[in-house]
C-alpha positions as CSV (number, residue, x, y, z in Angstrom):
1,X,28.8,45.7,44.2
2,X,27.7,46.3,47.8
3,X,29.9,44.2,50.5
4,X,28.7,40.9,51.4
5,X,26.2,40.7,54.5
6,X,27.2,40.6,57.7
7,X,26.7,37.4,59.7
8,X,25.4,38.2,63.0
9,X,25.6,35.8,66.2
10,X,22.1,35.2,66.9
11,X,20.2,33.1,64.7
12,X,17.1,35.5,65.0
13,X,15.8,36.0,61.5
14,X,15.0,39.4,61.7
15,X,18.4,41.3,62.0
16,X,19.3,39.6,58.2
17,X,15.6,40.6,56.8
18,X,16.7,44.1,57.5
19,X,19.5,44.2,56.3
20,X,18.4,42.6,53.1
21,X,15.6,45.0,53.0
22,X,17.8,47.9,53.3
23,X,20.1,46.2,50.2
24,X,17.3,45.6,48.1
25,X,15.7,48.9,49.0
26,X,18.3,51.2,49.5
27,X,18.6,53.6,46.4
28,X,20.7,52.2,44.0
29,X,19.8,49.1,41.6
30,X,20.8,45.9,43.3
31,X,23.3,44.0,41.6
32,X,22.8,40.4,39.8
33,X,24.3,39.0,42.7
34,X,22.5,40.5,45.4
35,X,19.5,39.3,43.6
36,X,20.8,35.8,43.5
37,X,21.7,35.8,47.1
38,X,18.7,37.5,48.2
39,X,16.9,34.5,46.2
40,X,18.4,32.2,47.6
41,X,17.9,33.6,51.3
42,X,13.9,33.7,51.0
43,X,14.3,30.2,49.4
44,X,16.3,29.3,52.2
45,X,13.3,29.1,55.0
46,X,9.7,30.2,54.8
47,X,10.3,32.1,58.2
48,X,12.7,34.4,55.9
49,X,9.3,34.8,54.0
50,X,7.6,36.5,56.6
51,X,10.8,38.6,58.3
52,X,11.0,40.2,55.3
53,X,7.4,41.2,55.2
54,X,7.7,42.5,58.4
55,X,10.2,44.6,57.4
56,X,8.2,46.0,54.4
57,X,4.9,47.0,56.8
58,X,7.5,48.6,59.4
């Protein structure tokens, strides 16, 4: 299982879409929970919607 993601000190939204992006995209099958939290991060706020998105046209 991958280590847990980072909290960073801003609250900008686009420093966790990467690094989800680059968990859920990185190579190797993400684990059950790494789906689960990823889940539950997009449910967490539409803006986590559309960070992610941006990180998928980048």
């Amino acid at each position: 299982m991958a280590p847990p993601i980072p909290r960073t000190a801003n609250d900008d939204h686009a420093d966790p879409a990467a690094l989800w992006f680059a968990r859920m995209n990185g190579g190797t099958t993400p684990s059950p929970q790494d789906e689960a939290g990823f889940r539950q991060w997009l449910d967490a706020d539409a803006s986590h919607i559309a960070a992610y998105r941006a990180c998928q046209q980048a």
